[in-house]
Every structure is written in C-alpha cells, then in structure tokens.
N, C-alpha and C positions, 0 to 999 in steps of 0.2 A: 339847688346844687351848691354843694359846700366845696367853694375854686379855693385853695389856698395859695399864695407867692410863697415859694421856699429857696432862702438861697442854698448856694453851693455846698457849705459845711451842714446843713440842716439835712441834705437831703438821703434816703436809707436807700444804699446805692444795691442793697440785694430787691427790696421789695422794687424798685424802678424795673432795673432789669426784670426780674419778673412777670411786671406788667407789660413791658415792650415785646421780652421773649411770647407773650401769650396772646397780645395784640392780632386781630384780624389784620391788620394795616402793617404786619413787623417790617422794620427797614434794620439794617444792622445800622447805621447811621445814627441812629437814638438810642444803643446802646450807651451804659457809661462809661465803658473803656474807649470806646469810640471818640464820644464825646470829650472826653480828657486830653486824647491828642489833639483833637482839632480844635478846640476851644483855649487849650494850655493849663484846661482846669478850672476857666472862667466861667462859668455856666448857671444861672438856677433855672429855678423851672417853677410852672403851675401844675399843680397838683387836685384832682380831684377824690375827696374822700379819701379812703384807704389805700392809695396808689391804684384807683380802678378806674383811670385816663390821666395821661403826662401830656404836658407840652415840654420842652428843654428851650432855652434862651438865653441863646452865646452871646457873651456879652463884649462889647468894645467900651477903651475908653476913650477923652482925645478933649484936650481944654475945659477940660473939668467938668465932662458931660459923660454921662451912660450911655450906651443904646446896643440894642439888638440888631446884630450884622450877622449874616450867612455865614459859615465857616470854610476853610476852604478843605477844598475834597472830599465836599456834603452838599450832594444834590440837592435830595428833598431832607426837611423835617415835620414841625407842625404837630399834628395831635396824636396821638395813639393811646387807644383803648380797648379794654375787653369786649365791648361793645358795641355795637352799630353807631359811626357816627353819621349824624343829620347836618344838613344845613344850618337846622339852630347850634347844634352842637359846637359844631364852629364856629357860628356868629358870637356865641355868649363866653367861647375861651379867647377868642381874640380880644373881645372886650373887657376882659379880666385883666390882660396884660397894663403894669401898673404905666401909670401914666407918668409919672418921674423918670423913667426912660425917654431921653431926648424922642429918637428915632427909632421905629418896627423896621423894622428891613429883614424880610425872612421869607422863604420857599417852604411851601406848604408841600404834604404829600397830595397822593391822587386822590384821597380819599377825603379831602377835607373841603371840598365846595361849599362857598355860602353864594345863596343871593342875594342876600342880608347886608352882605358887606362887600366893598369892591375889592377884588381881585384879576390879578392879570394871570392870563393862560398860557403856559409856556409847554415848549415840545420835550417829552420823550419818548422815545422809539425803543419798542421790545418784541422778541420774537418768541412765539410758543416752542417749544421742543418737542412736542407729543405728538409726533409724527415720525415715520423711516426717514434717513435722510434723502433718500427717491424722491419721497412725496416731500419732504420742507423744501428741497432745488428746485420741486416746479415754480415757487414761487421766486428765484433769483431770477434777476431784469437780466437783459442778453449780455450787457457792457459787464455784468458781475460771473454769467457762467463764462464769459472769453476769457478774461483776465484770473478765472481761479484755474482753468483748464492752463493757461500759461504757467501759471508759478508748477501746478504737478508738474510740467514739464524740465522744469527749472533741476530737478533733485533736490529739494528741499527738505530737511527735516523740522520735525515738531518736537519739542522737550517739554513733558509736564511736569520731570519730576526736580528741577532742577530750583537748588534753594538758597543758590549763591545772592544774597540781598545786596552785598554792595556789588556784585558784576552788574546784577540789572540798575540800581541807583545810577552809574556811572556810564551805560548805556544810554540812559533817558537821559542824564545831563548833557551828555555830547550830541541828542541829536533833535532835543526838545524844539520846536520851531520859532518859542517865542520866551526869552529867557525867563525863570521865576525865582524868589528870592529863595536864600537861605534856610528860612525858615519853612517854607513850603515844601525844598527838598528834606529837611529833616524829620517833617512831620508824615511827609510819605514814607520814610524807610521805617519809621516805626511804625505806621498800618501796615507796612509791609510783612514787620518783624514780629510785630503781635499776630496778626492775622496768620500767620502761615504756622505762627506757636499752639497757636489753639485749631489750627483747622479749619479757618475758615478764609481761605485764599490760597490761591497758586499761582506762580510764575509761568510766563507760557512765556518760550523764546524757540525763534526763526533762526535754524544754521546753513549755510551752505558752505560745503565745505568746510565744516567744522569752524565755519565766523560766525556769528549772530549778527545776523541781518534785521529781523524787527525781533520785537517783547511786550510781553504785555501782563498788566497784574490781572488777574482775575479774582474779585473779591466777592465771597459766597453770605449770601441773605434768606438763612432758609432754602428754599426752593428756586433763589433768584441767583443767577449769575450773574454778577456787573462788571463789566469790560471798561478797564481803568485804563489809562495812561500809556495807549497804543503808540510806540515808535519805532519808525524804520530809520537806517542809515540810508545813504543814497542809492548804494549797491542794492538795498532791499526793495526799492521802491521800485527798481528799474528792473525786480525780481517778482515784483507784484508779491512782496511779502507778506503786507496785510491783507488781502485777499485769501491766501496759504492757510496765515492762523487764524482767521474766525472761521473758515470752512472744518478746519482743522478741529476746531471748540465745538461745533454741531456736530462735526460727526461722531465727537469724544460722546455726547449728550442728549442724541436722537432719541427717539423715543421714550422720553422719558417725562417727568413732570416739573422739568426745569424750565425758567422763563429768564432767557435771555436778555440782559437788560445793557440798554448802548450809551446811558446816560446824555439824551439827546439826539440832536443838536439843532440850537438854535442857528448855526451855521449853514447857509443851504447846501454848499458841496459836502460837508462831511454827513449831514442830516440824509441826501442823494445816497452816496458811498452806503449807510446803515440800512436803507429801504433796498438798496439792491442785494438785498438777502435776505428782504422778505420782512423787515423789520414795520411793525404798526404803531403808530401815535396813540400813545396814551398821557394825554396832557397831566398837567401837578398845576399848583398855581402859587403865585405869587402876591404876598403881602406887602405893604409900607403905607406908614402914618405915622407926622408930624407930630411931639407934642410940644416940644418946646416953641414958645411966643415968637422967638427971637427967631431960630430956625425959619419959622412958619415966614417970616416976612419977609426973608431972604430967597423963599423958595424949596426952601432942603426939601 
C-alpha cells in the first residue's frame, strides 16, 4: 500500500472530493469545503495511491506541539474509500499517521472498526425512512406519540423554506443551553451559508403564531439527513416544539431512502428523546495515541 502524508497546500482538492463524493462510507463532513470551515483550512491528510482512500487530519497547535483534534460540528471522520474497508485497513492508516504529531485525538466513522488497534465505541442513533409514516409511528415510545399529538394540537406551523441565516444564527444564540464561543458560532453560520448555497441543507423553524418557537439546520449527506443544532425557546418547549419538528421532517421524508441521522447522543436523556422515534444505535468509534515522551508521562 503506497499511504502518503500530504499537507494542506499539496493536497488536489477536486481529486479528494471525488474520492469522498464516490466513497461507500460518504459523510459530507470529509468533504473539502466542509473541512475548510471547520478546520480554518488547517487540515492534511493521508492519502492512499491515486486519491483511492483519504483520511483528513485537523490539525491544532498549542506550545509548540502538533496534534490531531476533532473539529467542531464534525461528528465522525476517519477513512473513506472507493473500496471495502477492513479492519486491517484501518489498522495500517491509523498507523501511517506520522508520529511527529504530539496527539491522535479523532472520531472515526461507522465504517472504520479495527481490532487491531484500540478504539472506543461511541452512540449514534439513526432512523430509516423507507417506510409510510403509519408504519415509522408504530415504532414511537408512548411518551413521544403523547407529546407529538400535543404540540398538533398547539396550531403549530412547519417552515422549510425559509433561508433567513442570521434569524436562525441569532435564534440559536439566545436559546442555546450552554454558551459557545465566537468562533463556533461563525463557523456554523457559514455551514449554514454554504450549505443551503449549494443545496445541501435546510432550515426547518417551529412558529406559533407567527414567533418561532424551536429550529433547526438540517444538513443533507447524500441520502442522510443530519439533525443539527435543535433549539427551542421556553414557549416552544412548553409547546413540545421539538417533538412538532422532527415528526414534521419524517413526515416531509417517509417513504423514502433517506436515513435520518440524530448525531447521537452520548447524553442519556437526549439519546432517550431520539429513540422515542424510533431512532437505532449505530455505533462510529473513537481514536487517541500519545506520541510525544513528555505528554506520555504526564498522562495526555
């Protein structure tokens, strides 16, 4: 297997995309545009052969050390290929990763199990679409048909079409539950901005009475739907407004061959809240290795 390390400037961002676009494994996430936001353009990657398997590896700095750190408002990454990947597949690119990088800190996709190398199993939950939505509500727990029969009763409306990016920005900022920096909100309003530029994302917002009561991005993967950044205001919660809009988003998507995707949660109540609509565990997994001496003795 010919791995090469390619940084950032090296790397021929049509042929990448290409390979992720054509990837069994696609995540929009490993695209390069993607990556650029969330990375800030810090990124290289391994490269196998002719761009016919990528890994991408966001890079942090900090005291005059390297290392590969998650990005934020990127679940999974890790490998993708044209190809079937194996367990060795994955043992031998993880082992590629140059060891002059302090710290691995990285979230592998579903697809990328080794038992070669140790990895931790992390949750997320996603729900098939290819059913009427008759048949996907058999499978909502009782606490979820109570509270979605509430909110219809509420008069609530659903808006898909709506592409006000800083109404929703400034939504999420006033009702987010746990504050985040600066820079996290800017880098969301440009997934937000590109994404919906190119088609591949929607804003979905909860009104009653012409307020917006919850929103949410929905960001499209191919065939995947990924439920971003769900917020209600107080009124909406007490409106069972996120209840309204994901019922809302299956019914928009029922039968169809879309794969709803909840991005977790490692949380048990919100992890609860996704399964009572039916939502199934399909674990991703998790990487990290020491390589610096110093690190190593501290414990990093």
């Amino acid at each position: 297997m010919n791995i090469k390390y390619l940084t950032y400037q090296n790397i021929d961002k049509e042929k990448w995309d290409e390979c992720v676009s054509s990837s069994k494994n696609h995540l929009v996430y490993a695209e390069s545009w993607y990556l650029d936001i969330v990375c800030s353009k810090n990124w290289d990657a391994l490269i196998l052969n002719d761009y016919e398997t990528v890994v991408p590896l966001p890079l942090k700095s900090k005291m005059g050390l390297t290392y590969v750190q998650q990005p934020i408002w990127t679940q999974q990454l890790g490998i993708f290929s044209k190809y079937e990947i194996t367990a060795n597949t994955t043992h031998l690119f993880l082992k590629e990763i140059p060891t002059k990088l302090a710290i691995i800190s990285l979230n592998l996709n579903e697809t990328n199990f080794s038992n070669q190398t140790k990895l931790t199993t992390k949750t997320n939950l996603v729900l098939k679409l290819n059913k009427p939505f008759e048949d996907l509500q058999t499978s909502f727990s009782s606490n979820t048909k109570r509270n979605c029969k509430k909110s219809r009763a509420e008069k609530l409306e659903i808006d898909f079409e709506n592409n006000n990016i800083n109404l929703f920005i400034d939504f999420f900022k006033e009702n987010i539950s746990k504050p985040i920096s600066e820079f996290h909100h800017n880098s969301l309003k440009e997934l937000v901005t590109k994404s919906i530029q190119s088609k591949k994302g929607c804003i979905m917002l909860v009104k009653h009475q012409n307020e917006i009561v919850a929103a949410s991005f929905i960001l499209k993967s191919k065939n995947r739907l990924i439920y971003r950044t769900g917020t209600s205001n107080e009124k909406g919660k007490k409106l069972k407004a996120m209840f309204f809009l994901i019922e809302s988003l299956i019914k928009k998507h029922e039968d169809s061959n879309y794969l709803l995707d909840f991005e977790g949660s490692e949380i048990d109540g919100v992890a609860r809240f996704y399964k009572g609509f039916g939502a199934k565990d399909q674990p991703y997994y998790y990487y990290k290795k020491t390589n610096n001496k110093l690190l190593k003795l501290v414990g990093k």
